[in-house]
BAFI-3210 file (N, C-alpha, C; in Angstrom, 3 decimals, decimal comma, padded with zeros to 6 digits):
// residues 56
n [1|2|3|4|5|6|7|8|9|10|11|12|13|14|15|16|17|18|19|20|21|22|23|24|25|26|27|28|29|30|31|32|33|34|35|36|37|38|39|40|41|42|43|44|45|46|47|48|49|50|51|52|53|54|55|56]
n.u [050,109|050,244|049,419|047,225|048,064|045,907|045,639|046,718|044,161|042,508|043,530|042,410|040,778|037,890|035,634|032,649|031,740|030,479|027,813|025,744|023,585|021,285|020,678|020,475|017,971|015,957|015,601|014,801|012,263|010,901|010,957|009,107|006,998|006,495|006,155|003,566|001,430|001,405|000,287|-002,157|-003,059|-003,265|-004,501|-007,292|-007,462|-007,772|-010,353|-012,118|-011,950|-013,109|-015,250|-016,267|-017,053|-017,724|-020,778|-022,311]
n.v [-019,340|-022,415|-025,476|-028,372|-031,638|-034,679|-036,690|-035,647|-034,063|-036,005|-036,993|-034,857|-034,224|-033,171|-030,270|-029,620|-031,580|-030,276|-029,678|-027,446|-024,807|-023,873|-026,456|-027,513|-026,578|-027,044|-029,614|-029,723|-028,351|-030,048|-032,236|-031,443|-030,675|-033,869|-034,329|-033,004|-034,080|-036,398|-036,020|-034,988|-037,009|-039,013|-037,863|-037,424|-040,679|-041,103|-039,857|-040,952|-043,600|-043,053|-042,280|-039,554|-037,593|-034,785|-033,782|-033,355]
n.w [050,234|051,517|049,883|050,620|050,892|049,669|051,005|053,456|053,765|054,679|056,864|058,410|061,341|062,903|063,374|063,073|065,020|067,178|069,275|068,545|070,209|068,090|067,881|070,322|071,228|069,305|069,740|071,955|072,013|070,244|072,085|073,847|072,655|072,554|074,734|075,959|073,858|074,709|077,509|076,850|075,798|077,931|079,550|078,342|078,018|081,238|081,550|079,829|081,062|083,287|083,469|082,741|081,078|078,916|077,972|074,895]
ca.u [049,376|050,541|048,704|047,188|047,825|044,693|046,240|046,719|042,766|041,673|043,918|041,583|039,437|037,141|034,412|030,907|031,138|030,184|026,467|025,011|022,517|020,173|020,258|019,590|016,825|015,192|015,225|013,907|010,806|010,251|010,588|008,232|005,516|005,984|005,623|002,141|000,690|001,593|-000,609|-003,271|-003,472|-003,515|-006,019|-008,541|-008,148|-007,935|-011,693|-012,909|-012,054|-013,417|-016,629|-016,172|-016,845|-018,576|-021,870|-022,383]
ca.v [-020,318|-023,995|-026,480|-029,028|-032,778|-035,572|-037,242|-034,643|-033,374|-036,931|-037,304|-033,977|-034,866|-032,113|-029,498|-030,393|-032,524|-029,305|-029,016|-025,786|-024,098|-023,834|-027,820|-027,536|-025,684|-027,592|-030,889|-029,140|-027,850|-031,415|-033,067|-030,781|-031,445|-035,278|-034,416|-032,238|-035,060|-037,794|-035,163|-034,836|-038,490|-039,486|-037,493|-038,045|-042,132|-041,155|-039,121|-042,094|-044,397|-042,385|-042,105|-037,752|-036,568|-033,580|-034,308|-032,435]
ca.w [050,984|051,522|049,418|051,601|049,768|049,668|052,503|054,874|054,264|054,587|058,591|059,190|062,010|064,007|062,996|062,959|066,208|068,069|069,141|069,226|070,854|067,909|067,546|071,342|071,401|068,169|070,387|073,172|071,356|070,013|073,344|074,756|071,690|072,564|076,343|075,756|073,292|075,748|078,789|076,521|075,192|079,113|080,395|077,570|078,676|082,315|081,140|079,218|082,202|084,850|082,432|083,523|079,580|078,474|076,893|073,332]
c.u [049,842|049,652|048,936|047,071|046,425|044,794|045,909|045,032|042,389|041,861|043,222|040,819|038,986|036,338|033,328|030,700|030,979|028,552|025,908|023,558|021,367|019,955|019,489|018,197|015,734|014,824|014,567|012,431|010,070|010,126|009,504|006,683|005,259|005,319|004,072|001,086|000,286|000,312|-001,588|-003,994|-003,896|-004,318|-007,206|-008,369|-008,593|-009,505|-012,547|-013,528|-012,940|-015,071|-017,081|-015,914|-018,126|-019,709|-022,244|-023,984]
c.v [-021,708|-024,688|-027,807|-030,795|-033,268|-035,857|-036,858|-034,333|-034,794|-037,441|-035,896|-034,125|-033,180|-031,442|-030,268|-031,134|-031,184|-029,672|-028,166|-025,230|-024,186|-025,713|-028,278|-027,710|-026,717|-028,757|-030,872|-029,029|-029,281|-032,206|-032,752|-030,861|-032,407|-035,111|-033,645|-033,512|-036,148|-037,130|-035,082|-036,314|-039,143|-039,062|-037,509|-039,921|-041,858|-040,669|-040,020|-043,028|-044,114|-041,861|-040,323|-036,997|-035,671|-034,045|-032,638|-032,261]
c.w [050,561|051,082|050,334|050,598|050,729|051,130|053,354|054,961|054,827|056,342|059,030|060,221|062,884|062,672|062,574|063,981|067,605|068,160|069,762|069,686|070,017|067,428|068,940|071,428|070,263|069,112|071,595|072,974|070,598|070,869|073,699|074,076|072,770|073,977|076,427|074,962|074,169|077,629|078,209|076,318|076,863|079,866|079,504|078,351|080,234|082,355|081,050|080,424|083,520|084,596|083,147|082,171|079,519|077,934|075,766|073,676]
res [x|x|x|x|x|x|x|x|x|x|x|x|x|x|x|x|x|x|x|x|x|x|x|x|x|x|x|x|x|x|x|x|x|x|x|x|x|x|x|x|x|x|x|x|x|x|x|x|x|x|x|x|x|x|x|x]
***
């Protein structure tokens, strides 16, 4: 096997600028939090506003 000098590793460029499916998927499942928080947070004011709350 050919020993690779400093140099040569250092003009390496690529791997790791792939993104895969499970980085996908991770940003997916956190969008989709923010998008549920943001539906809940808006229909409690739209509730408040519309004075249409539950009484305890």
């Amino acid at each position: 096997m050919k020993e690779i000098s400093l140099i040569e590793e250092k003009e390496i460029v690529g791997g790791g600028s792939n993104i895969s499916g499970a980085i996908i998927s991770a940003l997916k499942g956190y969008i989709s939090i923010i998008f549920e928080i943001g539906q809940a947070v808006g229909s409690s004011i739209r509730r408040i506003k519309s004075d249409k709350l539950c009484s305890f």
